[in-house]
N, CA, C and O atoms as a GROMACS GRO file, in nm:
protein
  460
    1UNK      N    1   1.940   0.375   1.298
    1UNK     CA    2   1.836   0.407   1.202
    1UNK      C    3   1.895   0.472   1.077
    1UNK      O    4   1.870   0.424   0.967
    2UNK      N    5   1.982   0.594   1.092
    2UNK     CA    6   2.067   0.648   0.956
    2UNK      C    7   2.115   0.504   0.889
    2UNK      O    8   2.097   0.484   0.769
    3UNK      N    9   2.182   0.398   0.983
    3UNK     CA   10   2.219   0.265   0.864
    3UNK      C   11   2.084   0.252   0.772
    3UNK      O   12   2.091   0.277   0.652
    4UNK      N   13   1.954   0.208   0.838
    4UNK     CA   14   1.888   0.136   0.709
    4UNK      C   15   1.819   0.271   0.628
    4UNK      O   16   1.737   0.254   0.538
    5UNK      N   17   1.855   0.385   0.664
    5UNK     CA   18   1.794   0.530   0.550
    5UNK      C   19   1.922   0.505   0.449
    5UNK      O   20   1.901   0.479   0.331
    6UNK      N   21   2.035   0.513   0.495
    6UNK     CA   22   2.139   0.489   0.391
    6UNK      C   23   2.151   0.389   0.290
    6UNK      O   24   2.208   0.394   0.180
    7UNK      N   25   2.078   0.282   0.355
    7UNK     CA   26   2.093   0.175   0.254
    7UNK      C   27   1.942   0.264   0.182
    7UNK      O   28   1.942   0.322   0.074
    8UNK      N   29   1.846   0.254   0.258
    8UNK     CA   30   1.724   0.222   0.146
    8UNK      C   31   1.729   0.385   0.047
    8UNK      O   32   1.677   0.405  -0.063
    9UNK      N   33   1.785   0.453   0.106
    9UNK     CA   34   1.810   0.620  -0.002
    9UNK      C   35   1.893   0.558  -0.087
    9UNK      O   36   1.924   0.657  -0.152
   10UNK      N   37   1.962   0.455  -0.145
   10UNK     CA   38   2.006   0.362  -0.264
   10UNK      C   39   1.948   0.388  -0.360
   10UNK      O   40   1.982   0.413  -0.475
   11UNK      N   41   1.831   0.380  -0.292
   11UNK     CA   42   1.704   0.260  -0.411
   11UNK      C   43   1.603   0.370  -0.509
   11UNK      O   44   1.535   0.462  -0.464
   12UNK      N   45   1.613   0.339  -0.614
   12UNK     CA   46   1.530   0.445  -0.656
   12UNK      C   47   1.339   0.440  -0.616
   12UNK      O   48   1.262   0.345  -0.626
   13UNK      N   49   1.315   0.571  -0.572
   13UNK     CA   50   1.174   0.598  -0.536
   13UNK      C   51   1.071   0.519  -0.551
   13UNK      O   52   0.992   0.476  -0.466
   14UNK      N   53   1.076   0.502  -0.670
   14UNK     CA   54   0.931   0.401  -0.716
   14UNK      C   55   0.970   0.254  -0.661
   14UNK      O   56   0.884   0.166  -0.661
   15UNK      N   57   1.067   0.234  -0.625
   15UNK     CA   58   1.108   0.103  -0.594
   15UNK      C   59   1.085   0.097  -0.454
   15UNK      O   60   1.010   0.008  -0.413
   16UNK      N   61   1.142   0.184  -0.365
   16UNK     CA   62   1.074   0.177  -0.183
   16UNK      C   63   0.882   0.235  -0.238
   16UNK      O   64   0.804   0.151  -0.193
   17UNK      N   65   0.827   0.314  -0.292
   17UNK     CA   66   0.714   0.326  -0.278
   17UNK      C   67   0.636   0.186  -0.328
   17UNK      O   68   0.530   0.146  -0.279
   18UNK      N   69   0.713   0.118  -0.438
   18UNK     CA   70   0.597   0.008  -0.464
   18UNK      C   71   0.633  -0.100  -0.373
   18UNK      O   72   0.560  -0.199  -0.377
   19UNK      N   73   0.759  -0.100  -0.268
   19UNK     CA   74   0.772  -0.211  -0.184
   19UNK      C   75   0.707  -0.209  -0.056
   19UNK      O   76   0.678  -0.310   0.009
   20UNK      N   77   0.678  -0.052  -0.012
   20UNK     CA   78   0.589   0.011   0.112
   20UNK      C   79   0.424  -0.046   0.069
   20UNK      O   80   0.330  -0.094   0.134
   21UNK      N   81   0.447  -0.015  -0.066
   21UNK     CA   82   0.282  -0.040  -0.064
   21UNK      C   83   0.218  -0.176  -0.083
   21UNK      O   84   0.099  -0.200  -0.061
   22UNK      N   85   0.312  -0.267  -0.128
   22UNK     CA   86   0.329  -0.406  -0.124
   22UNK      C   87   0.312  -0.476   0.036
   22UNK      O   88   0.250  -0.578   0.067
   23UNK      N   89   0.387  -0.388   0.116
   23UNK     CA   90   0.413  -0.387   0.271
   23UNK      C   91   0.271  -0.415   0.369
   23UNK      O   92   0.244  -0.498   0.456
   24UNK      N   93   0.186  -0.286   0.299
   24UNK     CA   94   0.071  -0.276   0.390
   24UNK      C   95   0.022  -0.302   0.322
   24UNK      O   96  -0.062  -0.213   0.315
   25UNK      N   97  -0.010  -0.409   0.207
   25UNK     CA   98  -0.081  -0.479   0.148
   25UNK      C   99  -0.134  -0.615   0.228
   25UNK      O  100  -0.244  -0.650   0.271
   26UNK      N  101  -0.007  -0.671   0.227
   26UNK     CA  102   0.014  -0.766   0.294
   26UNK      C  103  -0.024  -0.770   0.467
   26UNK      O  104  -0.080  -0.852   0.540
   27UNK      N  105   0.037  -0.641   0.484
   27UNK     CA  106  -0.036  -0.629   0.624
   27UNK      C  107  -0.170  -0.597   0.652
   27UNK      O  108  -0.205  -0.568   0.766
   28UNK      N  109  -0.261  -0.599   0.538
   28UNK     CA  110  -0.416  -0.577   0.530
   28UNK      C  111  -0.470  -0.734   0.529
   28UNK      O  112  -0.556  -0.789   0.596
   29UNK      N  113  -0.395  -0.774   0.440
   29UNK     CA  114  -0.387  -0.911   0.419
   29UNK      C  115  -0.409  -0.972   0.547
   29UNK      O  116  -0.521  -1.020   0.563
   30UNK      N  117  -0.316  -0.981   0.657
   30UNK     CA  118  -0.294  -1.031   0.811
   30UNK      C  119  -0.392  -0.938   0.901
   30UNK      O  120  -0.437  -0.978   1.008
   31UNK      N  121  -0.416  -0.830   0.855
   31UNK     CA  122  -0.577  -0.780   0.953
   31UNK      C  123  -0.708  -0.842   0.914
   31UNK      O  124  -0.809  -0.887   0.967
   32UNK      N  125  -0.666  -0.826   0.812
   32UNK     CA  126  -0.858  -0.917   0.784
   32UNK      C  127  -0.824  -1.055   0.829
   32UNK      O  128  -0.895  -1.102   0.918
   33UNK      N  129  -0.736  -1.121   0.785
   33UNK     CA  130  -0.702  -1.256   0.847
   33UNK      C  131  -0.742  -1.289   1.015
   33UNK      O  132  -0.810  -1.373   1.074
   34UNK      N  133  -0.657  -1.172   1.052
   34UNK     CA  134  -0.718  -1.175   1.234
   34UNK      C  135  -0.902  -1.179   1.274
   34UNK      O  136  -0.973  -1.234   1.359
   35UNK      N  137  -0.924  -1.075   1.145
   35UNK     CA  138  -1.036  -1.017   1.220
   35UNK      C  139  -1.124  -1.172   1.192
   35UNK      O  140  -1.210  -1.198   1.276
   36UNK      N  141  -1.106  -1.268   1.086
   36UNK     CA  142  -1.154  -1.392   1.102
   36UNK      C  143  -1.137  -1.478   1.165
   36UNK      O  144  -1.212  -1.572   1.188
   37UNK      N  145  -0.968  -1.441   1.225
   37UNK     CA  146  -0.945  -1.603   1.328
   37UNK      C  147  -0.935  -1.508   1.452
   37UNK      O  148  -1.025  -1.534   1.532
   38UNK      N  149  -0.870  -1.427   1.484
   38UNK     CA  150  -0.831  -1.297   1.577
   38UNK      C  151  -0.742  -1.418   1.665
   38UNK      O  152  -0.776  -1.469   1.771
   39UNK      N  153  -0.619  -1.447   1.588
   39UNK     CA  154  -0.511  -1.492   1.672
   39UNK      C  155  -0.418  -1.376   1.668
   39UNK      O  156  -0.420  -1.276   1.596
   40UNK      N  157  -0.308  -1.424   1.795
   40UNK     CA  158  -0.221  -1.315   1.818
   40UNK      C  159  -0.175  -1.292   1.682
   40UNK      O  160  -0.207  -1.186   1.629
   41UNK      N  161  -0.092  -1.391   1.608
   41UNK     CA  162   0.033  -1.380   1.525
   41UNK      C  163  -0.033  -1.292   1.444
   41UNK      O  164   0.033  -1.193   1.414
   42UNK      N  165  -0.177  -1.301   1.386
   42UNK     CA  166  -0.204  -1.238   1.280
   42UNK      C  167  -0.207  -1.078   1.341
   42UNK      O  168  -0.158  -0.986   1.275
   43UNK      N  169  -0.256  -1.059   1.444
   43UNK     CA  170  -0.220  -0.948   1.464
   43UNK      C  171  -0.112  -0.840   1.470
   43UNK      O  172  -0.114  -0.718   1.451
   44UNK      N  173   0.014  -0.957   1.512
   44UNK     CA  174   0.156  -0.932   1.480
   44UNK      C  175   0.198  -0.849   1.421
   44UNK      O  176   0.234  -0.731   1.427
   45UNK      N  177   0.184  -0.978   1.322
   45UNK     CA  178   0.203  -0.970   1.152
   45UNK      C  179   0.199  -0.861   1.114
   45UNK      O  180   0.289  -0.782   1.087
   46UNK      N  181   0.049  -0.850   1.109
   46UNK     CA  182  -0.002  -0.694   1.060
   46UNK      C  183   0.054  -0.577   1.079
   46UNK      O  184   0.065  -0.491   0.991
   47UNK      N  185   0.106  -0.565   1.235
   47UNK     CA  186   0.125  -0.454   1.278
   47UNK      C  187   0.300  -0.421   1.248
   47UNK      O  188   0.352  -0.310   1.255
   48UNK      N  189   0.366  -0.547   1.215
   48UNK     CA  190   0.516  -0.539   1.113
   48UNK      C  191   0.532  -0.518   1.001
   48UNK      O  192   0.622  -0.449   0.954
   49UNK      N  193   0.427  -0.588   0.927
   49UNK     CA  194   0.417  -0.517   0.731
   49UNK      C  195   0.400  -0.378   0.798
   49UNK      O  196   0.476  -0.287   0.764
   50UNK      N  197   0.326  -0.364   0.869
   50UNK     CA  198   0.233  -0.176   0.851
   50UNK      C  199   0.336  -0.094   0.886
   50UNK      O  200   0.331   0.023   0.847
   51UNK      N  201   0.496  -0.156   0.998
   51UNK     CA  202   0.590  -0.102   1.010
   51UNK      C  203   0.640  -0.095   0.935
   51UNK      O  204   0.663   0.015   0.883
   52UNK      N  205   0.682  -0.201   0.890
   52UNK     CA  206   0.744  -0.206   0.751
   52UNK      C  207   0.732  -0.150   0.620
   52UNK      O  208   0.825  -0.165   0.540
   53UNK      N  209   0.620  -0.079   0.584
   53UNK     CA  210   0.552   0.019   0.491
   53UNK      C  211   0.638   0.174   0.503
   53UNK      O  212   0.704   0.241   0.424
   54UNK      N  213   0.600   0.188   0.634
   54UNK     CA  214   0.665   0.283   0.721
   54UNK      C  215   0.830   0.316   0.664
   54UNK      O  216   0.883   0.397   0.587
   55UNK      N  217   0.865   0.225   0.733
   55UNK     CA  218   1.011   0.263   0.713
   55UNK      C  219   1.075   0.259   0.550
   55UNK      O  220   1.175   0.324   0.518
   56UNK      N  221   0.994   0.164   0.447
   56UNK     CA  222   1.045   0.190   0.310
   56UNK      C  223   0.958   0.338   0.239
   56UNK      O  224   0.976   0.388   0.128
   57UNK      N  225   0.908   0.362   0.295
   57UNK     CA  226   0.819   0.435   0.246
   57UNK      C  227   0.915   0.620   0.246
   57UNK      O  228   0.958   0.699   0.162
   58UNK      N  229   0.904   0.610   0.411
   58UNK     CA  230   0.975   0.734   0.449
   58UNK      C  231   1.099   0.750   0.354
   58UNK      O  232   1.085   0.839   0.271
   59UNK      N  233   1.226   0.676   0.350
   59UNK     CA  234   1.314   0.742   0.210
   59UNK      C  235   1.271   0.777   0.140
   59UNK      O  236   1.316   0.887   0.111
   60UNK      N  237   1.174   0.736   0.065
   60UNK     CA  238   1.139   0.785  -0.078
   60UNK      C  239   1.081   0.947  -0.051
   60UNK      O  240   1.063   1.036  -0.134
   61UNK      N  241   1.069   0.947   0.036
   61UNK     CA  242   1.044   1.122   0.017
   61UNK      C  243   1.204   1.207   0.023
   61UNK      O  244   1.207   1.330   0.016
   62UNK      N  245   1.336   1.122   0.036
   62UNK     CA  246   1.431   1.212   0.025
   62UNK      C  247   1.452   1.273  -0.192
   62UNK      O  248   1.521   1.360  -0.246
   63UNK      N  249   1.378   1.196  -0.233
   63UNK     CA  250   1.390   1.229  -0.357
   63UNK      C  251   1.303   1.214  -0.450
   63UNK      O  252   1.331   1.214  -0.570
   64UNK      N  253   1.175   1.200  -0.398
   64UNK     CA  254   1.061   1.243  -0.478
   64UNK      C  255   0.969   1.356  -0.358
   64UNK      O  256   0.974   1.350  -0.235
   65UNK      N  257   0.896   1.443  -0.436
   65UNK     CA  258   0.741   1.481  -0.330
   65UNK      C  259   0.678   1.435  -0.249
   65UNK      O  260   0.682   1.315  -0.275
   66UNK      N  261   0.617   1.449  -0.160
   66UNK     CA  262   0.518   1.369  -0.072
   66UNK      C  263   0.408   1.373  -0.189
   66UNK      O  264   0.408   1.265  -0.247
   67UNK      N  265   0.313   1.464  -0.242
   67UNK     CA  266   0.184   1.402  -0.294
   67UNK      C  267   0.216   1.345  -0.423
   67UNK      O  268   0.120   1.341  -0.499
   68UNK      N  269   0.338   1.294  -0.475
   68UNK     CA  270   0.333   1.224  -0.578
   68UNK      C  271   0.360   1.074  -0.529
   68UNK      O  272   0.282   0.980  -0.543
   69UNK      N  273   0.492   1.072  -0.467
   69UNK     CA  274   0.459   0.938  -0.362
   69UNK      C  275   0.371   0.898  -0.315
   69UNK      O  276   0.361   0.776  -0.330
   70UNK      N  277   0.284   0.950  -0.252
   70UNK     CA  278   0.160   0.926  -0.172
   70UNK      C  279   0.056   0.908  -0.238
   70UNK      O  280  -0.038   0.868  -0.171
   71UNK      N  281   0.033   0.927  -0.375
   71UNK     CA  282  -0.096   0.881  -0.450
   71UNK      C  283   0.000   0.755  -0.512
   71UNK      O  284  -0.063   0.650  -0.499
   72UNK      N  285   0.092   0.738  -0.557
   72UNK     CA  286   0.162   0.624  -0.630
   72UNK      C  287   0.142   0.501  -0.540
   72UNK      O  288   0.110   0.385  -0.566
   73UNK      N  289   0.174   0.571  -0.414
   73UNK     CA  290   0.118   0.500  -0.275
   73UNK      C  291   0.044   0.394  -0.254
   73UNK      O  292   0.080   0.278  -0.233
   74UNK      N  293  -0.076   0.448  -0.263
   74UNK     CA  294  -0.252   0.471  -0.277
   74UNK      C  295  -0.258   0.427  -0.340
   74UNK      O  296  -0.333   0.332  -0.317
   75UNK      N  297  -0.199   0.426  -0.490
   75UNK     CA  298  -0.226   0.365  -0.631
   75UNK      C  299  -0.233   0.210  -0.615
   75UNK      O  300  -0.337   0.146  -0.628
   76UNK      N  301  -0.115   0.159  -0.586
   76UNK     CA  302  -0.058   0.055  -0.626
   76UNK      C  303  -0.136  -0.008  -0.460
   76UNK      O  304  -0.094  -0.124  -0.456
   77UNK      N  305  -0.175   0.002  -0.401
   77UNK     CA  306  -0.183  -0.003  -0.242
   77UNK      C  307  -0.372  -0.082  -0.256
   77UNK      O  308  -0.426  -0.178  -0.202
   78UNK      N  309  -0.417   0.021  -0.357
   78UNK     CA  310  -0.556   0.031  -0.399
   78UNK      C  311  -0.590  -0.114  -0.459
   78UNK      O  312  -0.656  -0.210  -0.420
   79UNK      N  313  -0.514  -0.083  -0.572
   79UNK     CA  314  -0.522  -0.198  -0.668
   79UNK      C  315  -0.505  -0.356  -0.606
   79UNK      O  316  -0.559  -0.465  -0.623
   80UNK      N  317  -0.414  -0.309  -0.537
   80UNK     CA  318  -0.357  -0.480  -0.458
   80UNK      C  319  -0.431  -0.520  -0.339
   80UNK      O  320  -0.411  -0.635  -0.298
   81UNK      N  321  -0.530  -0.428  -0.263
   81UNK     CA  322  -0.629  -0.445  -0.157
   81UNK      C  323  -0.733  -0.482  -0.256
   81UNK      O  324  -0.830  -0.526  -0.195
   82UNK      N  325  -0.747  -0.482  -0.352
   82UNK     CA  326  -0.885  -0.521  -0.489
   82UNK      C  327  -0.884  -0.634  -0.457
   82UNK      O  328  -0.952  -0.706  -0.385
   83UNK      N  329  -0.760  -0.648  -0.548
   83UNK     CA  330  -0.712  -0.785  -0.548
   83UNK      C  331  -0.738  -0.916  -0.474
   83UNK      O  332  -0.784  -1.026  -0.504
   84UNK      N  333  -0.678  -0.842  -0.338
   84UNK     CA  334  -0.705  -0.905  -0.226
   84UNK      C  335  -0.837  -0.956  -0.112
   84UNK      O  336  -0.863  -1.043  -0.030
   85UNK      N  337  -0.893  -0.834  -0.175
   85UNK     CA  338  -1.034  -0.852  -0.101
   85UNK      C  339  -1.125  -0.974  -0.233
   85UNK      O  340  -1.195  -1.066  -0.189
   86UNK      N  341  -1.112  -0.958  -0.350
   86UNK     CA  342  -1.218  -0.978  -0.424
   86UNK      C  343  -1.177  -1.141  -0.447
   86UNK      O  344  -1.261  -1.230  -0.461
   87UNK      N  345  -1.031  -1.162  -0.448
   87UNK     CA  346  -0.965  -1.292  -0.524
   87UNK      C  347  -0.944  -1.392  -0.415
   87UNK      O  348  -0.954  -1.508  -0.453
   88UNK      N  349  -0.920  -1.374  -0.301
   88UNK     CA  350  -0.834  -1.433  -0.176
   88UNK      C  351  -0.965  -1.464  -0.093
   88UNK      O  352  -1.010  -1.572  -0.056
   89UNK      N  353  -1.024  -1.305  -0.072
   89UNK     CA  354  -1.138  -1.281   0.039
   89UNK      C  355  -1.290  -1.318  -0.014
   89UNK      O  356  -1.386  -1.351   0.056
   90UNK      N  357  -1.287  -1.307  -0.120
   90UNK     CA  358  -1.448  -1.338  -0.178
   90UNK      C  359  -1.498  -1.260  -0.148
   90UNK      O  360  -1.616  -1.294  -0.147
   91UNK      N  361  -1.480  -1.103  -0.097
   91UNK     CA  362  -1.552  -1.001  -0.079
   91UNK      C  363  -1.621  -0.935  -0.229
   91UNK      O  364  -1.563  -0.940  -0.338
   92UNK      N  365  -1.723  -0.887  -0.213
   92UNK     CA  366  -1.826  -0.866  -0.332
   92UNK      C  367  -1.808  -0.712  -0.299
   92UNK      O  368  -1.779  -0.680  -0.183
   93UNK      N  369  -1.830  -0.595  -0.418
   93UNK     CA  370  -1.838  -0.506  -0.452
   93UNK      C  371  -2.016  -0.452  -0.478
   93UNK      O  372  -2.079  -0.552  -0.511
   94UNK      N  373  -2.077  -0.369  -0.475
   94UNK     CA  374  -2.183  -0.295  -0.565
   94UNK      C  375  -2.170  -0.234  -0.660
   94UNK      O  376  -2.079  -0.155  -0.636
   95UNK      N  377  -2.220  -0.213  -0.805
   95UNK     CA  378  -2.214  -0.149  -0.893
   95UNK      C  379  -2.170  -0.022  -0.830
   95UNK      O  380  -2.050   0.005  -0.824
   96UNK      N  381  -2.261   0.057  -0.783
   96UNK     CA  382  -2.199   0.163  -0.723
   96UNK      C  383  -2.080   0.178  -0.641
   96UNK      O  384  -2.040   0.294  -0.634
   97UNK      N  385  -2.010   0.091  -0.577
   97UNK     CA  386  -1.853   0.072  -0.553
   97UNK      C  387  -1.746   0.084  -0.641
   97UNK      O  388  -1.651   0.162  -0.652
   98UNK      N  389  -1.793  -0.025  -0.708
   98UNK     CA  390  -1.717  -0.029  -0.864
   98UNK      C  391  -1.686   0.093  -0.928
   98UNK      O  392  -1.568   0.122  -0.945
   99UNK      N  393  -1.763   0.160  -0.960
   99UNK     CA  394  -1.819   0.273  -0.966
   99UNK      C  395  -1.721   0.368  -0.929
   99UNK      O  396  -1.646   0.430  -1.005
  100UNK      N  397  -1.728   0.375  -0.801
  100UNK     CA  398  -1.644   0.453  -0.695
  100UNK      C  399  -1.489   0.428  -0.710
  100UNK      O  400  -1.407   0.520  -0.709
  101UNK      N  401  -1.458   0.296  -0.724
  101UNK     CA  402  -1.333   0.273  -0.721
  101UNK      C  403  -1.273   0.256  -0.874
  101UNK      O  404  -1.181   0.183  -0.913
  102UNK      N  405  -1.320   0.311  -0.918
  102UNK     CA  406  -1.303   0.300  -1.098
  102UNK      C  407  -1.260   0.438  -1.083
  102UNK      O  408  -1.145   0.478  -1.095
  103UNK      N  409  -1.387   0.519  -1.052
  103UNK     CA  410  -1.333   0.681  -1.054
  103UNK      C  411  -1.199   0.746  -0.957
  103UNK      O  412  -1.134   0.851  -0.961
  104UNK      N  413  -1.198   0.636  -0.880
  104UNK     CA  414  -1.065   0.671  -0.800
  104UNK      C  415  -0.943   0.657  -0.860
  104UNK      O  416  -0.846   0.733  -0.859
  105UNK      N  417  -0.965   0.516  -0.928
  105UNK     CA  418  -0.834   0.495  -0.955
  105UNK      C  419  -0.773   0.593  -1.121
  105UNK      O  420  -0.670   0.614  -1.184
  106UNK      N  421  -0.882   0.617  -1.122
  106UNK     CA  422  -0.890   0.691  -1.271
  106UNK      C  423  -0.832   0.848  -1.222
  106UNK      O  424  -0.731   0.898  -1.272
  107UNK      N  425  -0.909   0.911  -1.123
  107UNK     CA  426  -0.831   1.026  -1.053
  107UNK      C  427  -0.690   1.006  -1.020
  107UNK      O  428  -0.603   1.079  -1.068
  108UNK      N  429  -0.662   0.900  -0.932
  108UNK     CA  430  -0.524   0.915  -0.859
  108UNK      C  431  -0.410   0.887  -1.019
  108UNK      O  432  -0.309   0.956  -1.030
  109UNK      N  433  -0.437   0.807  -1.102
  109UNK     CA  434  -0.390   0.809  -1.266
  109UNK      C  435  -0.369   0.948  -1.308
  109UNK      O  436  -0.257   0.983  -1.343
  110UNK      N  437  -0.498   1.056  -1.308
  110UNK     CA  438  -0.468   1.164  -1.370
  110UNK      C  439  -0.378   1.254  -1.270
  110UNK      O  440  -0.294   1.328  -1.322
  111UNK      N  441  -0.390   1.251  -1.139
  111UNK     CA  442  -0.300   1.324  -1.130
  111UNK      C  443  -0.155   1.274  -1.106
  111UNK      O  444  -0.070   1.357  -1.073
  112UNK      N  445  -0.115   1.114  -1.125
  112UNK     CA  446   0.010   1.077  -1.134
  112UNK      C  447   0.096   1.160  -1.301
  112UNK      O  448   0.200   1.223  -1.321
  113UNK      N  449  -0.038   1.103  -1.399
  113UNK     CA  450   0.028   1.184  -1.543
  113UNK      C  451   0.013   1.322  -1.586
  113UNK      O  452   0.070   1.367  -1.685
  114UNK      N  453  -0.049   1.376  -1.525
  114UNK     CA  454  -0.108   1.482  -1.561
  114UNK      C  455  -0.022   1.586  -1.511
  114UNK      O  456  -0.034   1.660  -1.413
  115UNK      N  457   0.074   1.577  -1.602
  115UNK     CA  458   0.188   1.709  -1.519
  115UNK      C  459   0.157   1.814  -1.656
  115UNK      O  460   0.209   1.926  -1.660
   0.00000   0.00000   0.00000
């Protein structure tokens, strides 16, 4: 396990946090997938991106914060489950969602810049 911390403590921060969150993107991607077909693989799947999040994720706290990682996290994690649900999934929103997820992403923004 120290081999792949060594390699991935390489990489600069934002680079394992936007690849973790890319990770369990994708592995949201393969849960909703299941929950429509509920075959094994998709279940797999899922449960290896979500590892896989995991393990790029954890370096990046050797050299950034946890709550700045962790909303950058969230950030990019947020945006790409949008994505995914609205473009891929045809899932529909409510004004009042929108709403909700406007003000979120607008929060987790202020406190990424807001030093």
């Amino acid at each position: 396990m120290n081999f792949i911390i060594s390699i991935l403590s390489k990489l600069p921060a934002i680079v394992l946090v936007s690849l973790a969150a890319v990770s369990v993107i994708i592995g949201d991607f393969f849960a909703k997938y299941w929950s429509l077909n509920q075959k094994n693989i998709f279940y797999i799947l899922t449960l290896i991106f979500y590892l896989g999040s995991g393990v790029l994720y954890v370096p990046s706290l050797l050299k950034e914060g946890l709550v700045i990682t962790s909303i950058i996290w969230v950030l990019i994690s947020t945006i790409g489950l949008l994505l995914v649900g609205i473009v891929i999934f045809k899932e529909q929103l409510s004004f009042i969602q929108v709403i909700g997820v406007t003000l979120g992403i607008i929060a987790l923004l202020i406190l990424i810049f807001g030093e």
